[in-house]
C-alpha positions as CSV (number, residue, x, y, z in Angstrom):
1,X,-5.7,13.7,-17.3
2,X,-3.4,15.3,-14.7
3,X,-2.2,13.5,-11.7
4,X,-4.4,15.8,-8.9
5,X,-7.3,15.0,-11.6
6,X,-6.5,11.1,-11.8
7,X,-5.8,10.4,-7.7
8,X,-9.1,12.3,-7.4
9,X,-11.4,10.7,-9.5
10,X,-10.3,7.5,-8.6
11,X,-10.2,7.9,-4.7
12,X,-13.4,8.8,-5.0
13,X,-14.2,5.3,-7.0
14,X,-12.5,3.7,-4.1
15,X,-14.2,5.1,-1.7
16,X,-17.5,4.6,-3.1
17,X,-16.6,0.8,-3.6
18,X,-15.6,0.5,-0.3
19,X,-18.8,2.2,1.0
20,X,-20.7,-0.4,-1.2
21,X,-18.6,-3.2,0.6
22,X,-19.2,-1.8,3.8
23,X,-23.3,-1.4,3.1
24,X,-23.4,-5.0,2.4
25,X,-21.4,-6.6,5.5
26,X,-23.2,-8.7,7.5
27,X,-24.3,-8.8,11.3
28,X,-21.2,-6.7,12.4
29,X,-21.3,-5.5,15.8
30,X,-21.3,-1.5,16.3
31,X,-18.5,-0.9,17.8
32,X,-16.2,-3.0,15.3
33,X,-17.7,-1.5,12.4
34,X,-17.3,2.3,13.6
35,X,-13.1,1.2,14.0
36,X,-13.4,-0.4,10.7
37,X,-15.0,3.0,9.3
38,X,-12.8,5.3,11.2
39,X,-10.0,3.6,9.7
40,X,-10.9,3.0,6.2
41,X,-12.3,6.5,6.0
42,X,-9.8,8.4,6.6
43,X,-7.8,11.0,4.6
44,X,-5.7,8.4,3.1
45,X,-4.1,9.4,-0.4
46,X,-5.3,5.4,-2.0
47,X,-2.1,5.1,-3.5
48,X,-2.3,1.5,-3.4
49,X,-6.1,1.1,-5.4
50,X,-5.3,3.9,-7.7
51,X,-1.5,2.0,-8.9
52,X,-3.7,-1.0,-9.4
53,X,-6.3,1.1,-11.6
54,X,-3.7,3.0,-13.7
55,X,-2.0,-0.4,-14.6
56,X,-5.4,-1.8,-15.4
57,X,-5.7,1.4,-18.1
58,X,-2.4,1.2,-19.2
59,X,-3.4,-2.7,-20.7
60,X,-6.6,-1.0,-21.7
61,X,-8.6,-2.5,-18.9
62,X,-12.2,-1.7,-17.7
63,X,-11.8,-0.1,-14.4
64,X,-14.6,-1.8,-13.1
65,X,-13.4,-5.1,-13.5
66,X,-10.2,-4.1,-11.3
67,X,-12.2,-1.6,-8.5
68,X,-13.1,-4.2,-6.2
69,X,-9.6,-5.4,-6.2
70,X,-8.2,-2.1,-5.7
71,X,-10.7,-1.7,-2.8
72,X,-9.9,-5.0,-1.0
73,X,-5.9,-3.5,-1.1
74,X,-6.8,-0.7,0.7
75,X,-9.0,-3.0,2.9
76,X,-5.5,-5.2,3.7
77,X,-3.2,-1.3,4.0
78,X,-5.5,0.2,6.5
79,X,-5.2,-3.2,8.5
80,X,-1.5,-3.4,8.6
81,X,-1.8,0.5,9.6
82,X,-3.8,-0.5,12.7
83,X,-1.9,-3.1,13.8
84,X,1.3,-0.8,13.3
85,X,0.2,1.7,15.4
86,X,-0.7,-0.7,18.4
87,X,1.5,-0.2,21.2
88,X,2.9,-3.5,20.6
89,X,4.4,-2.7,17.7
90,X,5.0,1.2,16.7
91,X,2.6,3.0,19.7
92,X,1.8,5.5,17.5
93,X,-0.8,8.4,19.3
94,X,-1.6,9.8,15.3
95,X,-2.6,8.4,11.8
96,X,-3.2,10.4,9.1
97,X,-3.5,13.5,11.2
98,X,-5.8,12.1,13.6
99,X,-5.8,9.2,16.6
100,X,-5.1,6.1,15.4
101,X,-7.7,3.5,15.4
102,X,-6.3,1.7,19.0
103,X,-6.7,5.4,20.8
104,X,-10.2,5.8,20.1
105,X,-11.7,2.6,20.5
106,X,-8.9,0.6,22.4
107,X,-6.5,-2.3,21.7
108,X,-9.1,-5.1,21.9
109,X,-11.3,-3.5,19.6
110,X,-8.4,-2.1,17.1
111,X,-6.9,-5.5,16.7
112,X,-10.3,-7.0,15.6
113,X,-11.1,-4.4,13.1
114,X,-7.8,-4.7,11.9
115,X,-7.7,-8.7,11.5
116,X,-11.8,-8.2,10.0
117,X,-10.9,-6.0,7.3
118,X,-8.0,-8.1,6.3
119,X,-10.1,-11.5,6.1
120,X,-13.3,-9.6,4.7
121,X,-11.0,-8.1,1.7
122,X,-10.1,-11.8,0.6
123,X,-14.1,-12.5,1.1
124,X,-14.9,-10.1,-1.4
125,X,-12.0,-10.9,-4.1
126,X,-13.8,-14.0,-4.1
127,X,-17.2,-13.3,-3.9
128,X,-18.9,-13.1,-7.6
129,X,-21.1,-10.7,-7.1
130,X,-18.4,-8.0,-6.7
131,X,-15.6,-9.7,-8.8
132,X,-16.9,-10.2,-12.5
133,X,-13.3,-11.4,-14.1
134,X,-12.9,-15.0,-15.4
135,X,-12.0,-17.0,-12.3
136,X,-8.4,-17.7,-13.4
137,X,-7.4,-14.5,-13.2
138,X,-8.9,-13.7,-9.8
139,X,-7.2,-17.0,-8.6
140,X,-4.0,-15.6,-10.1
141,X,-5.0,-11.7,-8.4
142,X,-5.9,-13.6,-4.9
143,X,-2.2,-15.6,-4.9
144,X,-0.6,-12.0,-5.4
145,X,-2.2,-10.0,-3.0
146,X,-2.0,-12.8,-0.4
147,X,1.7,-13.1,-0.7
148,X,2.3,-9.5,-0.5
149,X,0.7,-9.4,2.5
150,X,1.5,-12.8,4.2
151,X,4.2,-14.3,6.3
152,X,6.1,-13.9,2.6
153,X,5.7,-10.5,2.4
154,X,4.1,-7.7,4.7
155,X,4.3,-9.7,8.1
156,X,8.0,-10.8,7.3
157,X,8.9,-7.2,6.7
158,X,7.1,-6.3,10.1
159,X,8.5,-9.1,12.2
160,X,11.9,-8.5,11.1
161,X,11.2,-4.4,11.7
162,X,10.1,-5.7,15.4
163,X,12.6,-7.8,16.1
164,X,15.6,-5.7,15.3
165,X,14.3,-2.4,16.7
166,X,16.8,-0.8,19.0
167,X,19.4,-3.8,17.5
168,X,22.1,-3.3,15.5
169,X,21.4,-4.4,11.8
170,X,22.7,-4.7,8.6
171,X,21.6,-3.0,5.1
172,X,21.1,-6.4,3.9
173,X,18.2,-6.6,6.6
174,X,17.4,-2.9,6.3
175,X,16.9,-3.9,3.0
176,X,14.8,-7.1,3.4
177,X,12.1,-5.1,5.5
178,X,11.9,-2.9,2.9
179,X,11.5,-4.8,-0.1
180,X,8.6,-7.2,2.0
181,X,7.1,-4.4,4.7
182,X,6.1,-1.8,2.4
183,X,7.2,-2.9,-1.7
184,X,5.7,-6.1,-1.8
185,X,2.0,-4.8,-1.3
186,X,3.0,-1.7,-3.7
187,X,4.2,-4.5,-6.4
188,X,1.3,-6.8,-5.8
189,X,-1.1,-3.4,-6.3
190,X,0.8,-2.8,-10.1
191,X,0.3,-6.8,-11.1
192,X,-3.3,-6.7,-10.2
193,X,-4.4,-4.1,-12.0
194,X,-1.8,-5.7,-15.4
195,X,-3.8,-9.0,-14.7
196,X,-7.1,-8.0,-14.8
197,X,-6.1,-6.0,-18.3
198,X,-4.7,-9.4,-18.8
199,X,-1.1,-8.4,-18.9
200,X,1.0,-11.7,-20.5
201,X,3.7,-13.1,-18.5
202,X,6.8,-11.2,-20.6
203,X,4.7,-7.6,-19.4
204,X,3.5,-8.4,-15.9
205,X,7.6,-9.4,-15.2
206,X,7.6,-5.3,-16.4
207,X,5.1,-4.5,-14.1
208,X,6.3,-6.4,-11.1
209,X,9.6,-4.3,-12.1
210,X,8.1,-1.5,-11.8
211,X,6.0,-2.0,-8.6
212,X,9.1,-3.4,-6.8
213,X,11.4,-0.3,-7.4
214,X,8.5,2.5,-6.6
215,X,7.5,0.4,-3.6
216,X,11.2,0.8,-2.3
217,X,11.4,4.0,-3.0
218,X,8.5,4.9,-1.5
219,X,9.6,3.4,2.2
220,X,13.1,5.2,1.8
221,X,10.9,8.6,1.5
222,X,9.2,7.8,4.4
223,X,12.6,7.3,5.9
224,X,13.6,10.6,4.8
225,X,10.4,11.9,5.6
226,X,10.7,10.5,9.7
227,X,14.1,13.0,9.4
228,X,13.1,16.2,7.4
229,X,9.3,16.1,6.7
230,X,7.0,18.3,8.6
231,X,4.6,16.4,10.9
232,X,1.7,19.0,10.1
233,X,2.2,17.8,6.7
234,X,2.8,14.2,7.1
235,X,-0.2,13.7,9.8
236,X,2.1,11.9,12.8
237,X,4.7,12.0,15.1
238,X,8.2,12.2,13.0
239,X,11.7,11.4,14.3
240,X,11.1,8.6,16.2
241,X,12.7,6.0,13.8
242,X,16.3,6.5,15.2
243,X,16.0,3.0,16.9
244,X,14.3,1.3,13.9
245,X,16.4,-0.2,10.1
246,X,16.1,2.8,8.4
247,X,17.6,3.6,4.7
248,X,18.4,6.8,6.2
249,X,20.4,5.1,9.2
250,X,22.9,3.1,7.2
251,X,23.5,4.8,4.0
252,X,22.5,8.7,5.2
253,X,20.6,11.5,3.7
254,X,22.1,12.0,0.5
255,X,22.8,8.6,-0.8
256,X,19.3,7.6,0.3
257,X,18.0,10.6,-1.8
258,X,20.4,9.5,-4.9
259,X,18.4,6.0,-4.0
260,X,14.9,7.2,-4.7
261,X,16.1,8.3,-8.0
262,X,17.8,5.3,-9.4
263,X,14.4,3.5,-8.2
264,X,12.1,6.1,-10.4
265,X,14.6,5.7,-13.2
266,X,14.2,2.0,-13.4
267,X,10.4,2.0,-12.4
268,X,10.6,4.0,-15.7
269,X,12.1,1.9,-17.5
270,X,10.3,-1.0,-16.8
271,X,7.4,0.1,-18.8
272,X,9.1,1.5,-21.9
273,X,7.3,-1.3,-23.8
274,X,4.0,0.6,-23.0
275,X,5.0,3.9,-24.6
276,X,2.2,6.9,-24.0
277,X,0.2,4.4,-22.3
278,X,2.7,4.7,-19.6
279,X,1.8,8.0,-18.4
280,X,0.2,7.9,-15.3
281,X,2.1,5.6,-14.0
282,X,5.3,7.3,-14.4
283,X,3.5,10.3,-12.8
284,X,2.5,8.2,-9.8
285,X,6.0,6.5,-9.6
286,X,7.6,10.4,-9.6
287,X,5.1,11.3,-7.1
288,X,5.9,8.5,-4.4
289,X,9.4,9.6,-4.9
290,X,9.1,13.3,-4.1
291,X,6.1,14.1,-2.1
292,X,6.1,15.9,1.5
293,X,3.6,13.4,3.5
């Protein structure tokens, strides 16, 4: 299958997962539900679920044991989106070519559907009647996840990106809210879909590899993106980074762009050991590295 075909098919998995989640919430009050829906259903490219499914194939996985996984990642993405876009943080107008979440149905509201769909995406890793793996592994899938996205991971990217905004930094910290704000969710994607097609430790090292360098490459193209991209295309307001630790800030346009491929070469790399079975995830992986939004 062709890339288009593959992020296709399996966005629209994800999406109908997530609309099963969604169905079977319980008692939640209108008005967060709609900013839960807004959000979740946007026109979001499900990078994140779709890494997990393709490493899941590439062990020879069943995609169904990984799919409610993959939908509770997207769950814990469009959360950190939200609270991005609050004006405490980035007081972004436009998501994904439309207003964010906080615009439409106010802070209050925003922040709640934000912190819901992060704690009901660790409900339903747990809950059995979505999750069919052996326990162990969704113990070792929920330890992943949470720190990618924890005060280890996502949230110590984001502080540090708060704190230093409009400060003079360092690459070394440019560098640490990389590697936690946006590649440790992007790693944490690859290993559970390698776990649940029960990856042994010597692989998933391969796989966390892998996730790692196409999770930093993909924040330094939306660094480079924020300077040459096309806000039609990318579906916000660009050029407004200039006071945050960008790639593009301390190392410029061309080295950051000699960056992204060392990253994809690597990423490559990493998964030599799976030979054809590699495919799609190189295809992804060269995708994240070159795209226009």
């Amino acid at each position: 299958m062709d890339l288009k075909g593959f992020l296709a098919g399996n966005r629209a998995l994800v999406e109908g997962q997530l609309r099963t989640l969604f169905s079977a919430l319980p008692g939640l009050s209108q008005p967060l539900k709609e900013a839960m829906e807004y959000s979740v259903f946007s026109e979001g490219k499900r990078i994140r679920p779709c890494l997990a499914i393709a490493a899941c194939e590439a062990m020879e996985g069943q995609v169904e044991d990984v799919l409610p996984f993959a939908a509770a990642i997207e769950m814990i993405h469009t959360y950190s989106l939200i609270h991005d876009d609050l004006p405490c943080m980035d007081n972004d107008d436009l998501r994904r070519g439309r207003p964010t979440c906080h615009r439409v149905f106010g802070e209050a509201v925003a922040l709640l559907a934000g912190d819901a769909l992060l704690t009901e995406a660790f409900r339903v890793m747990a809950d059995s009647h979505f999750c069919r793996v052996p326990p162990p592994v969704a113990q070792k899938v929920l330890y992943e996840i949470a720190k990618a996205a924890g005060a280890a991971g996502m949230v110590a990217g984001q502080a540090m990106d708060v704190v230093y905004e409009g400060k003079v930094g360092t690459k070394k910290i440019v560098n640490f809210i990389h590697r936690n704000k946006t590649s440790a969710l992007i790693r944490a994607s690859v290993v559970t879909g390698a776990l649940v097609g029960r990856a042994d430790r010597r692989h998933l090292s391969r796989f966390s590899a892998f996730g790692e360098a196409i999770g930093l490459a993909f924040q330094i193209k939306d660094d480079l993106l924020d300077v040459e991209g096309s806000e039609a295309d990318v579906g916000k307001k660009l050029k407004k980074d200039w006071e945050k630790q960008t790639y593009v800030r301390y190392y410029g346009v061309a080295a950051s762009k000699a960056r992204i491929e060392a990253l994809l070469k690597k990423a490559v790399e990493s998964l030599a050991f799976l030979g054809k079975r590699a495919d799609m995830l190189v295809q992804i992986a060269n995708y994240i590295g070159h795209r226009s939004s």
